[in-house]
C-alpha positions as CSV (number, residue, x, y, z in Angstrom):
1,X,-11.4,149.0,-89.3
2,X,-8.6,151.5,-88.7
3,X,-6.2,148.7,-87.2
4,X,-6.5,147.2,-90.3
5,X,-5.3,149.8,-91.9
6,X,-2.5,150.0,-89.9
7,X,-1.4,146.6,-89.9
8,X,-1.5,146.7,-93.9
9,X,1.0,149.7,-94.0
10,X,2.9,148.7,-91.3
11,X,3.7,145.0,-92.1
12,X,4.7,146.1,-95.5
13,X,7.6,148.2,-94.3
14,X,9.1,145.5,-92.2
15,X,8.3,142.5,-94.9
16,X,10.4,145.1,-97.5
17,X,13.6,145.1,-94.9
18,X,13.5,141.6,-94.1
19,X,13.4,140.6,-98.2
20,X,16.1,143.5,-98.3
21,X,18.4,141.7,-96.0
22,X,17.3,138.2,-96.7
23,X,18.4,139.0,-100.5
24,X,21.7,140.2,-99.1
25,X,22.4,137.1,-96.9
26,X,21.6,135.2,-100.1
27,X,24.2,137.0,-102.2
28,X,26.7,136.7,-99.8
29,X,26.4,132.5,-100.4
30,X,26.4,132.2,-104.0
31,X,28.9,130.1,-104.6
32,X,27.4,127.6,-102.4
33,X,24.4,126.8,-104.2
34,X,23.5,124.1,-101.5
35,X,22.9,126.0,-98.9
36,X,19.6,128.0,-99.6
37,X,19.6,131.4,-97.5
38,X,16.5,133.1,-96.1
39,X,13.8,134.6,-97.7
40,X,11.3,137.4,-96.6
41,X,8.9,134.4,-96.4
42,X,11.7,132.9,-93.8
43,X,11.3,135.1,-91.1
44,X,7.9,134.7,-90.6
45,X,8.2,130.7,-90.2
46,X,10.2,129.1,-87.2
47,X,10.6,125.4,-86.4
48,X,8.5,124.2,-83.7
49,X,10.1,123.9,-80.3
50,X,8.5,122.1,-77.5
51,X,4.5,121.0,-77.1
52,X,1.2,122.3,-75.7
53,X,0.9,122.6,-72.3
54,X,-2.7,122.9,-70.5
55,X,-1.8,126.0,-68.7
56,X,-2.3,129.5,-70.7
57,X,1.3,131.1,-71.3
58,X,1.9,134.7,-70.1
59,X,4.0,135.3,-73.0
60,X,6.5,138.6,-72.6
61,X,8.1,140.8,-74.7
62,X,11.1,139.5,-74.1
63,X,9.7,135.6,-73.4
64,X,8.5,136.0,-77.5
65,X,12.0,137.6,-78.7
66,X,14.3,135.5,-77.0
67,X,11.9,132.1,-78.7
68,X,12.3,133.8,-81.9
69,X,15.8,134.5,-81.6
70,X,16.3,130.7,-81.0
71,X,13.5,129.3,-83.4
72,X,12.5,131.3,-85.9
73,X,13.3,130.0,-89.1
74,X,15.1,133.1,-90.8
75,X,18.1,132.6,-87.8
76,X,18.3,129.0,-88.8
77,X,18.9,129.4,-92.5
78,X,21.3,132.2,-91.8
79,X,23.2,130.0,-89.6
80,X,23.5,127.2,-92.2
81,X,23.9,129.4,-94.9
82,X,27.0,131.2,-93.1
83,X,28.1,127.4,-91.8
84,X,28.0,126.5,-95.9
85,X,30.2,130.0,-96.5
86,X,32.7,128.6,-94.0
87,X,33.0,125.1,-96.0
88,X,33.7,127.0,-99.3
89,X,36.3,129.0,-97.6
90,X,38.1,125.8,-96.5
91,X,37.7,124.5,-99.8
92,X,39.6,127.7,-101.3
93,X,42.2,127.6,-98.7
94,X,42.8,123.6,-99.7
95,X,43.9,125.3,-103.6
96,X,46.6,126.9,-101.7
97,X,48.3,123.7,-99.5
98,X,50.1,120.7,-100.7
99,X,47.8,117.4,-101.2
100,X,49.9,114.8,-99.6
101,X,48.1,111.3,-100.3
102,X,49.5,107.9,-99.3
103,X,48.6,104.9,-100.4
104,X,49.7,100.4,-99.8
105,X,49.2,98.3,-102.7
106,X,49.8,95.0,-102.5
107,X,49.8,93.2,-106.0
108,X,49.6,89.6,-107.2
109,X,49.6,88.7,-110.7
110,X,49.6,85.9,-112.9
111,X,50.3,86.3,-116.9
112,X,48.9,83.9,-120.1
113,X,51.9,85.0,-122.4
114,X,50.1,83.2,-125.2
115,X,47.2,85.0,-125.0
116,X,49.2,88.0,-125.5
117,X,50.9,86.8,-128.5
118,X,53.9,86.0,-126.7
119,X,55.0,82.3,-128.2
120,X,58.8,81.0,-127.5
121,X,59.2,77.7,-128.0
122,X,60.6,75.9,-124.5
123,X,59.4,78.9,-122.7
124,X,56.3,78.2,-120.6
125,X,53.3,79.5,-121.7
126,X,51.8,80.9,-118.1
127,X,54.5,83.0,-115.6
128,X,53.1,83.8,-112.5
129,X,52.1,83.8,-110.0
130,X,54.2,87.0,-108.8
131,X,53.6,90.3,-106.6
132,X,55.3,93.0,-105.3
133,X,54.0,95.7,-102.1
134,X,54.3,99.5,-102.7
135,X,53.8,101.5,-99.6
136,X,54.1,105.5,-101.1
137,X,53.3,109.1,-100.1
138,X,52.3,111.8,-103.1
139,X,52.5,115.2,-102.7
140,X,51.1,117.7,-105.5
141,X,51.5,121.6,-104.5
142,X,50.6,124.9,-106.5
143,X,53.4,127.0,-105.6
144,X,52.4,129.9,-107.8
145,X,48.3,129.9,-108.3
146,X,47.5,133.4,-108.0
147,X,43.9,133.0,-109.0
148,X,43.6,130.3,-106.3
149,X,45.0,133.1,-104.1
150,X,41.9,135.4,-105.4
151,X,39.6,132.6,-105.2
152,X,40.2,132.3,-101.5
153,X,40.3,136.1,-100.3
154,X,37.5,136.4,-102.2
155,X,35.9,133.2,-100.1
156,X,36.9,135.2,-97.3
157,X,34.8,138.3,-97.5
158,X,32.1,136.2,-98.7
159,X,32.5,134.1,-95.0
160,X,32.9,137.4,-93.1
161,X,29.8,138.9,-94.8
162,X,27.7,135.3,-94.6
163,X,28.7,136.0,-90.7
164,X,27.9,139.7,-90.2
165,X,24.0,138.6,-92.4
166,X,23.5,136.2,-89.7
167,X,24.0,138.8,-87.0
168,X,21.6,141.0,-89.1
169,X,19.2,138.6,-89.6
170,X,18.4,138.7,-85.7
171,X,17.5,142.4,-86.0
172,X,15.2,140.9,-88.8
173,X,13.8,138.6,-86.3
174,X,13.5,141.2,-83.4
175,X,11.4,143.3,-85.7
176,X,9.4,140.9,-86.5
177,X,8.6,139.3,-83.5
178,X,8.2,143.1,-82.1
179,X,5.8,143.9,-84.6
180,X,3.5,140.3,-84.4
181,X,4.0,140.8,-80.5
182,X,3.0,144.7,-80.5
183,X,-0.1,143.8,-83.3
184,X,-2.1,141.3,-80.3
185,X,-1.2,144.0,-77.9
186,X,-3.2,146.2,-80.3
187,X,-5.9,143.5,-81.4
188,X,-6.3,143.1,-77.5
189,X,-7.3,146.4,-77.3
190,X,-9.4,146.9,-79.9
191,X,-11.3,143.9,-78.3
192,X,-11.2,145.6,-75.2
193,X,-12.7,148.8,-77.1
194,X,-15.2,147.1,-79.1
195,X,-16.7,145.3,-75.8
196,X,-17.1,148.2,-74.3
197,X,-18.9,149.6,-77.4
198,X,-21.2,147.1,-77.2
199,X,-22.0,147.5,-73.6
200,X,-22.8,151.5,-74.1
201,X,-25.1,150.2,-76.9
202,X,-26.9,148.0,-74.8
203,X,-27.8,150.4,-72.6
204,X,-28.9,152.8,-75.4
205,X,-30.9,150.1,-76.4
206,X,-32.3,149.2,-73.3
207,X,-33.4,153.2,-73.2
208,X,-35.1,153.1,-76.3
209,X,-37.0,149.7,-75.6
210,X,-38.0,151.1,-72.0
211,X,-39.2,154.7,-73.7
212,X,-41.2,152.7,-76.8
213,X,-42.8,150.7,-73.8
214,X,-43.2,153.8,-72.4
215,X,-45.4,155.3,-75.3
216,X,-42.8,158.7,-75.0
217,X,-40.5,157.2,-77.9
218,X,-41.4,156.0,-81.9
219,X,-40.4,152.4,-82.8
220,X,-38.0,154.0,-84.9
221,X,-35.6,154.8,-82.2
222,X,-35.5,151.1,-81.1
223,X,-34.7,149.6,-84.2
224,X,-31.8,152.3,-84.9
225,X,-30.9,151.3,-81.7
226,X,-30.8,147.6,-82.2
227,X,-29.0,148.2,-86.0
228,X,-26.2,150.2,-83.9
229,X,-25.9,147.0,-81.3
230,X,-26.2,144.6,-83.7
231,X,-23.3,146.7,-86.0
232,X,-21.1,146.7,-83.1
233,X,-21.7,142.7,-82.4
234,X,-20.2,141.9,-85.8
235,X,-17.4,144.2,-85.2
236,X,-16.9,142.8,-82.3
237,X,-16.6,139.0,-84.0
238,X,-14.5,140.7,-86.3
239,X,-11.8,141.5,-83.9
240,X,-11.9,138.6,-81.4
241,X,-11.0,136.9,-85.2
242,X,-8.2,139.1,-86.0
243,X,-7.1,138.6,-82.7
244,X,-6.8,134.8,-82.5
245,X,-5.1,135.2,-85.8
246,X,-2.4,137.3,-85.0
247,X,-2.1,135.0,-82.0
248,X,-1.6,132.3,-84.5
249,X,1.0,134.2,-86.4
250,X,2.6,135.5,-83.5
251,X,3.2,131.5,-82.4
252,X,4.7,130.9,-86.2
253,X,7.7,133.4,-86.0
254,X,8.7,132.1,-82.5
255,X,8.3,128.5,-83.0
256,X,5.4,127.8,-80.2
257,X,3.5,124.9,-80.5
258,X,-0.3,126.4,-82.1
259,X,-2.1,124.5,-79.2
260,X,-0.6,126.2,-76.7
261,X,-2.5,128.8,-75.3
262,X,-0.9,131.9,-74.4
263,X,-2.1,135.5,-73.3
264,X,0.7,138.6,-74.0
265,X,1.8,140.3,-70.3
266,X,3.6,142.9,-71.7
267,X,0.6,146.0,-73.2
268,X,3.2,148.2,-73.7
269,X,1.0,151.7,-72.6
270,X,1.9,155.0,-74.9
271,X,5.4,156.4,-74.2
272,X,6.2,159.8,-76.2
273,X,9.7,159.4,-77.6
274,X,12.3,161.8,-76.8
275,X,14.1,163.1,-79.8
276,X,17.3,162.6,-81.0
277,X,20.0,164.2,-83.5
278,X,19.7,163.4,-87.1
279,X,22.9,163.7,-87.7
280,X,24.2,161.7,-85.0
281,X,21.5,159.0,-86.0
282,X,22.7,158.7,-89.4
283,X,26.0,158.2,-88.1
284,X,25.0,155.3,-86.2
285,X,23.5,154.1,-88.3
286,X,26.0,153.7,-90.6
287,X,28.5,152.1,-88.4
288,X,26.2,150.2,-86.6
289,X,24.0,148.3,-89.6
290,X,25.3,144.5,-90.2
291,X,23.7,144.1,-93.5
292,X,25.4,147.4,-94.9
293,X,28.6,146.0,-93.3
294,X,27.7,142.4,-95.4
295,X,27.6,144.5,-98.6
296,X,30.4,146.3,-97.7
297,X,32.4,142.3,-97.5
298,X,30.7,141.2,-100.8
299,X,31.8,144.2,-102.6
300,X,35.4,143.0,-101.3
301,X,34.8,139.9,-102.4
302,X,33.9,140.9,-106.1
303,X,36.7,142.7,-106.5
304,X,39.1,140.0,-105.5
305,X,36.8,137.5,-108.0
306,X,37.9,140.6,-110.7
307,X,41.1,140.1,-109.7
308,X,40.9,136.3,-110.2
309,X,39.9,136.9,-113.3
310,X,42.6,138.7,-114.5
311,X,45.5,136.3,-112.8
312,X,44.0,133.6,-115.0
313,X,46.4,134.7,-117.7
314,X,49.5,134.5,-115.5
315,X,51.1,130.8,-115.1
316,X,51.0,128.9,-112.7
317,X,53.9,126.7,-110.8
318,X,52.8,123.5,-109.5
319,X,55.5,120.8,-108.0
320,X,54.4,116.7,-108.3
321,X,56.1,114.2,-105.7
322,X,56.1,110.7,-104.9
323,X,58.5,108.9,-102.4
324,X,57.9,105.4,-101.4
325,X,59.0,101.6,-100.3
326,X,58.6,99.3,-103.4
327,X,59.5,95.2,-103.7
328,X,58.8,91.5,-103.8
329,X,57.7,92.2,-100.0
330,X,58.0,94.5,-97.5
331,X,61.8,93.0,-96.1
332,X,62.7,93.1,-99.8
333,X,62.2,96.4,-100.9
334,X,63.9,99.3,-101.8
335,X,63.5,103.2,-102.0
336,X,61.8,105.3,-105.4
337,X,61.3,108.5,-105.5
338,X,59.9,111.0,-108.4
339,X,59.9,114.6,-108.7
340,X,58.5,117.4,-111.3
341,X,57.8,120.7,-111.3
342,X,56.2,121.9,-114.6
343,X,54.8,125.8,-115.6
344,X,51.5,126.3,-117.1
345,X,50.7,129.0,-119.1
346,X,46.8,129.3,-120.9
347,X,48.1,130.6,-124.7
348,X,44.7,130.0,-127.0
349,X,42.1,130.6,-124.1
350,X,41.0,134.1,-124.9
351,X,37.1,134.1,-125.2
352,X,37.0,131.8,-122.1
353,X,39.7,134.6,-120.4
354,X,37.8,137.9,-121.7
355,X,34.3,136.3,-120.9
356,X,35.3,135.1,-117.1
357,X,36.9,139.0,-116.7
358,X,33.3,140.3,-118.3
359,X,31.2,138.1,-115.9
360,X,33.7,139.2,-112.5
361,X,33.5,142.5,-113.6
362,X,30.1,142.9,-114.0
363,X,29.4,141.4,-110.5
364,X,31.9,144.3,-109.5
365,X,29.4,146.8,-111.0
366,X,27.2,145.2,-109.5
367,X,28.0,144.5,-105.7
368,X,28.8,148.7,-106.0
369,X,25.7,149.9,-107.8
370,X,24.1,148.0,-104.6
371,X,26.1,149.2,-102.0
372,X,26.1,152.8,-102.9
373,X,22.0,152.6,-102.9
374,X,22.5,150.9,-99.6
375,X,23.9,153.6,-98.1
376,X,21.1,155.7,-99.4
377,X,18.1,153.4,-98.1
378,X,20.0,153.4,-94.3
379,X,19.6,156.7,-94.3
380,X,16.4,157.1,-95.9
381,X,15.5,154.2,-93.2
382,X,16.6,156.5,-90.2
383,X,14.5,159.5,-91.6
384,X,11.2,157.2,-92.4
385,X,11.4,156.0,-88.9
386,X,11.9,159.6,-87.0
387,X,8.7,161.1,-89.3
388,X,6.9,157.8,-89.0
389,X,7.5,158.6,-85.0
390,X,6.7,162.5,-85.1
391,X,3.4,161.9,-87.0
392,X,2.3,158.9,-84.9
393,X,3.3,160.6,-82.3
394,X,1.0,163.8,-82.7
395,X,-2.0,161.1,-84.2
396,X,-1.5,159.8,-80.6
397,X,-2.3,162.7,-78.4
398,X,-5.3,164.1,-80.9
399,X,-6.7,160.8,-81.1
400,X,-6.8,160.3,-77.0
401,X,-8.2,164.0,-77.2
402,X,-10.9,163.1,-79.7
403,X,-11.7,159.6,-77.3
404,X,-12.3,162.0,-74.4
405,X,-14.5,164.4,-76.2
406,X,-16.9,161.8,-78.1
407,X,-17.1,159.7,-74.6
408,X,-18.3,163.5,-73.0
409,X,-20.1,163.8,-75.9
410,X,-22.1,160.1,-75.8
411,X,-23.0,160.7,-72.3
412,X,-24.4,163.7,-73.0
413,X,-26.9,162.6,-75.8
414,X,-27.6,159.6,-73.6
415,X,-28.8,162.5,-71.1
416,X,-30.6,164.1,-73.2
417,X,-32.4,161.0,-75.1
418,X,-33.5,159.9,-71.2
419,X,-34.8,163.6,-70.5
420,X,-37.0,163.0,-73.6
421,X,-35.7,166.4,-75.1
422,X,-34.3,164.5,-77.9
423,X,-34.4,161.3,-80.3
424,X,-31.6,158.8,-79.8
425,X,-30.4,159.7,-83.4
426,X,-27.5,162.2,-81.9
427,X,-27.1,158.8,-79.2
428,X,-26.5,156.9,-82.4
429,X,-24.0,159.4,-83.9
430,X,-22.3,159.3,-81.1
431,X,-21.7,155.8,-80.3
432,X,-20.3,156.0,-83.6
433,X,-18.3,158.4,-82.8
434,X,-16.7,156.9,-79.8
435,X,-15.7,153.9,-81.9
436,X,-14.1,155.6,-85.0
437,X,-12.2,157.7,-81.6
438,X,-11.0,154.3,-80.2
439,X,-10.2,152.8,-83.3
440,X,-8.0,155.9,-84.5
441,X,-6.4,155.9,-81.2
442,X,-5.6,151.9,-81.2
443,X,-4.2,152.3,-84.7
444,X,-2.1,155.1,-83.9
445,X,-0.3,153.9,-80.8
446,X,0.5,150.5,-82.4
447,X,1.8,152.7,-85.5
448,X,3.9,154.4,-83.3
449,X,5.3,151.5,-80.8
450,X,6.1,150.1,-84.4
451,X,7.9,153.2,-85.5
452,X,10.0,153.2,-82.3
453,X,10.9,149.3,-83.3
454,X,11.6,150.1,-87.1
455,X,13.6,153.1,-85.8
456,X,15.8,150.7,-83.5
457,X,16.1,148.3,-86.4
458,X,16.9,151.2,-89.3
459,X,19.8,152.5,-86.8
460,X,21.4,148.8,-86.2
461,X,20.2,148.6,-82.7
462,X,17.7,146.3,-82.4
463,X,19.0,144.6,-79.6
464,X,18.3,147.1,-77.4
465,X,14.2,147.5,-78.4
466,X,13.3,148.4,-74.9
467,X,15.1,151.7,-74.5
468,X,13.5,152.5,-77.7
469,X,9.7,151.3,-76.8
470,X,10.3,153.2,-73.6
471,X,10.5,156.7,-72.7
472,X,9.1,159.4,-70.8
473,X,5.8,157.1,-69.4
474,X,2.3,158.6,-71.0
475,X,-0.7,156.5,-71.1
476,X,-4.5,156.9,-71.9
């Protein structure tokens, strides 16, 4: 069927973003190899909260996005992928402060001098047993570590832009949800469509049996009659399947329990879309997107990793200290304290040095190669979305023309059929008709309620899907 269709060229598009910004979150975390970052897969997985309930769910709109904002499992990873970024900024920052350890040793000992070769005659053999306590504070601090200095504003724009993935991953979410939740409103009316297609067929095929009985109709007309019913039965079990699939998958990205039983409350009717300014789209777009911002942060953060790689042939200052309380016991005990500062410079590390600069530069190239195409895909994002809601838009309005017209025009074969001044052939055509009309016209509205909601998402504004599913109120 059309839906079909439409679901195929539609889900596409939005599992393309979400691997585009699930491969940017991922980038943002790779010094943290622990902490594994979502994947296109992610987003449509959740972890299950709660359990079935015996009562059916009237699921909303915003019922199903505020679930998935809280359960789906692309938020989750993002949160402990950003969480991981945090740890490896702290580690960085560490490079940069004085280690201060302390430590109490308390030490007992008894010596065999024999047994270490140690023979004088009239001097005893075993000395011991003797100790002595220690109580003592170290303290070892890079003063100069310019790399380290790198290495940690580099950990910073890789935290900021682990943050800002996060924030886009719940535009990932909302279009995903949005598109699951809009797809049962659709399948729901393709049901809806199809039953009704059956019903019309019923009585066609109630006309033909009552005019064969009749002797003013051949048998041919009741068995195209029955092959049109029968045709529309199966399509009928064909959508009440897709349906309860789409329910299923629906549950998955929000994290509801797959026994629950739920019907959607929001049918979200046709709404033409007002149109806006390109220009001031594209903007917004710009400013507005968190995973362009992410890239923007990672680009940051190669630069600074160049920059570490460079300072690895400038020494480094670092400053070793111990004070502490040493002696027979704790009463008995006196003062020590040690002190050195010593200057390192690499002299016969060249191939490490030129292969490190290599490797940070190419990561450079890289992070800019990425973010200048990035640029490019937001805006060719905004423009998809605005001709993906002009075309839908006008598919719309001619298919709820053409519904009209082939319902006027089933009714009137079915009057003529009756009158006996025809076959039920045009009746069959028809019917036919009227469902290729419905199925057009469910496929285009979902395509465009979806364009609305991939507009939202390609201008950074998912947040606010509502004003974008709403507009001047139409409706079949």
């Amino acid at each position: 069927m059309l839906l079909n269709f439409f679901r195929k060229i539609t889900v596409f598009p939005c599992a393309f973003a979400v691997f585009a910004a699930a491969a940017a979150a991922s980038a943002s975390a790779q010094a943290v190899p622990t902490a594994q970052g979502p994947t296109a897969q992610s987003f449509q997985g959740s972890v299950t909260n709660g359990t079935a309930t015996g009562q059916t769910l009237d699921l909303t709109l915003d019922d199903a996005m505020q679930r998935g904002l809280r359960n789906n499992l692309g938020v989750i990873l993002s949160g402990t992928q950003t969480a991981a970024a945090r740890g490896q900024r702290l580690s960085d920052l560490q490079n940069l402060l004085p280690e201060v350890d302390a430590s109490i040793k308390e030490s007992v000992m008894q010596v065999n001098l024999a047994a270490e070769g140690i023979r004088i005659p009239g001097f005893p053999a075993m000395v011991g047993p003797f100790g002595f306590t220690d109580i003592r504070a170290s303290l070892q601090w890079s003063l100069v570590d310019v790399k380290s200095l790198r290495d940690y504003l580099a950990a910073k724009h890789d935290f900021a832009a682990a943050q800002l993935s996060a924030e886009d991953a719940r535009e990932m979410v909302i279009l995903t949800v949005g598109n699951a939740y809009l797809l049962v409103v659709a399948d729901e009316t393709e049901v809806a469509s199809v039953e009704a297609q059956v019903a019309t067929a019923k009585v066609s095929l109630d006309q033909a049996v009552d005019s064969h009985n009749a002797g003013t109709a051949p048998l041919l007309d009741v068995l195209r009659a029955k092959v049109d019913y029968q045709s529309l039965e199966q399509q009928l079990i064909s959508a009440q399947n897709a349906l309860e699939k789409d329910k299923l998958a629906l549950a998955r990205t929000i994290g509801l329990s797959l026994e629950q039983k739920f019907e959607v409350a929001d049918k979200e009717p046709y709404r033409a879309f007002d149109e806006i300014d390109l220009d001031a789209a594209l903007k917004q777009a710009h400013l507005s997107r968190k995973d362009l911002a992410a890239m923007v942060e990672q680009t940051k953060a190669a630069e600074e990793e160049r920059k570490a790689a460079t300072a690895e042939r400038l020494p480094t200052l670092t400053v070793n200290a111990d004070y502490g309380d040493i002696g027979i016991n704790v009463n008995n005990s006196h003062g020590t304290v040690d002190a050195t500062g010593s200057v390192s410079v690499p002299v016969f590390k060249e191939f490490a040095l030129r292969g490190d600069a290599e490797q940070a530069q190419a990561n450079l190239d890289t992070a800019k190669a990425e973010l200048s195409d990035k640029n490019a895909q937001i805006s060719a994002d905004v423009r998809d979305a605005l001709l993906d809601i002009e075309s839908a838009q006008k598919q719309v309005e001619v298919a709820r023309s053409s519904v009209a017209l082939s319902e006027e025009a089933l009714r009137e074969a079915q009057q003529r059929y009756k009158a006996g001044v025809s076959d039920n052939l045009a009746v069959s055509q028809a019917e036919q008709a009227v469902a290729q009309a419905n199925d057009q016209y469910v496929g285009s509205l979902y395509r465009h309620n979806i364009a609305k909601l991939s507009l939202a998402r390609a201008l950074g504004a998912a947040g606010n899907y509502k004003s974008y599913l709403g507009s001047n109120q139409g409706g079949k």
